[in-house]
C-alpha positions in Angstrom: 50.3 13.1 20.5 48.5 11.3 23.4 45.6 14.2 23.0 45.1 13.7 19.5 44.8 10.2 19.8 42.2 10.3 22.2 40.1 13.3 20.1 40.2 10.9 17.0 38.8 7.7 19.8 36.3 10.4 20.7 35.3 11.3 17.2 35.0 7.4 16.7 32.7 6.9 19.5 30.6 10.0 18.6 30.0 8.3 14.7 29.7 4.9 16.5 26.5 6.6 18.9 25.3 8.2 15.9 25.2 5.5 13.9 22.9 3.5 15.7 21.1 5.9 17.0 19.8 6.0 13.1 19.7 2.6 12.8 17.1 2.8 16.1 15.0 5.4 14.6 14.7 3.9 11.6 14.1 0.9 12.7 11.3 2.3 15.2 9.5 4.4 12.4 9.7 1.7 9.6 6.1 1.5 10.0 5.7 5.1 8.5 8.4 5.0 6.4 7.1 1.6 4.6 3.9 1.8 4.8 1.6 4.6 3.8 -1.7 4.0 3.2 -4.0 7.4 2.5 -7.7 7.1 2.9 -8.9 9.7 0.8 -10.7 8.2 -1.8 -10.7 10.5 -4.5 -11.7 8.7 -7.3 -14.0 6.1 -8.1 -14.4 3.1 -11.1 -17.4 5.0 -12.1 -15.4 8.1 -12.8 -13.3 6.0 -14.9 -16.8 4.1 -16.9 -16.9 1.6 -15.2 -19.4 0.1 -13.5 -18.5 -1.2 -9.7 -19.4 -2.5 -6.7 -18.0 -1.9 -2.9 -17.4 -5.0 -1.2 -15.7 -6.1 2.4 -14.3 -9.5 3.3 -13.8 -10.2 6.7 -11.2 -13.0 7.5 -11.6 -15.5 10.3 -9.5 -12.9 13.1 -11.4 -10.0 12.6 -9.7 -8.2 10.0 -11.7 -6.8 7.3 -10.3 -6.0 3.8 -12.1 -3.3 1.2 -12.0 -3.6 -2.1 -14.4 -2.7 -5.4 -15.9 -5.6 -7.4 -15.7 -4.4 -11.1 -17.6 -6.3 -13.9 -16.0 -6.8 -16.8 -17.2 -6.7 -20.4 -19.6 -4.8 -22.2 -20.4 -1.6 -20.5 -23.3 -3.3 -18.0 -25.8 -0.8 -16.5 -25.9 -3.2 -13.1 -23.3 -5.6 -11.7 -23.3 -9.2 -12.5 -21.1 -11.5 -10.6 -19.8 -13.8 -12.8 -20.5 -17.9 -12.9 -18.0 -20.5 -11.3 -16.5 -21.4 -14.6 -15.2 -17.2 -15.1 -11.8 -16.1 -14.5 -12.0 -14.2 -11.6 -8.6 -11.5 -10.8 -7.7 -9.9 -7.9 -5.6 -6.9 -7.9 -3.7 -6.1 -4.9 -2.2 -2.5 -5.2 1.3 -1.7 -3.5 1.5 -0.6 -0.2 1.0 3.1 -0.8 -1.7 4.9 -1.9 -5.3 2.8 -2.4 -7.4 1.7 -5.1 -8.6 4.7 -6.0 -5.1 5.8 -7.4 -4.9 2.7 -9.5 -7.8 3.4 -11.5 -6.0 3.8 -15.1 -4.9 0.0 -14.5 -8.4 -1.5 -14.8 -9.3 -0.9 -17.8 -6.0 -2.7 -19.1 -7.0 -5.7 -16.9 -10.6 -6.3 -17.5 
């Protein structure tokens, strides 16, 4: 009785140790599990019709965000930034992916 008591404590302990060891690596690689960004820009607005601009915006520590100005409108044949008074939207995508994937979107929104 005694030895099957202690097998089920050591069966316990070994769930316990494996249990957070999980927890550890997940916590560890959240990073990659979250988060993943791709780079490979396969698309672009033009593609799409739409006429574009690159554009980066560096903020006051350094870090500098990318993003594609798009006029919206008639079809223009150059970019025109609009006047104070316009509505202006930025579109943040989700935290996969990039812009380039969220193409089909921009035409619903301008």
């Amino acid at each position: 009785m005694q030895n099957i008591i202690g097998m089920i404590i050591q069966m316990l302990k070994n769930c316990v140790y494996t249990f957070l060891f999980l927890v550890a690596m997940l916590y560890l690689g959240q990073d990659k599990i979250l988060y993943m960004p791709s780079r490979d820009m396969q698309h672009t607005p033009a593609d799409a019709g739409l006429f574009y601009k690159d554009i980066a915006v560096t903020a006051e520590d350094g870090v500098v965000t990318r993003g594609w100005f798009i006029s919206s409108g008639e079809k223009h044949t150059e970019i025109t930034y609009p006047k104070s008074e316009t509505p202006l939207l930025v579109f943040m995508h989700e935290n996969a992916g990039n812009l380039a994937q969220r193409i089909p979107y921009y035409h619903f929104l301008i």
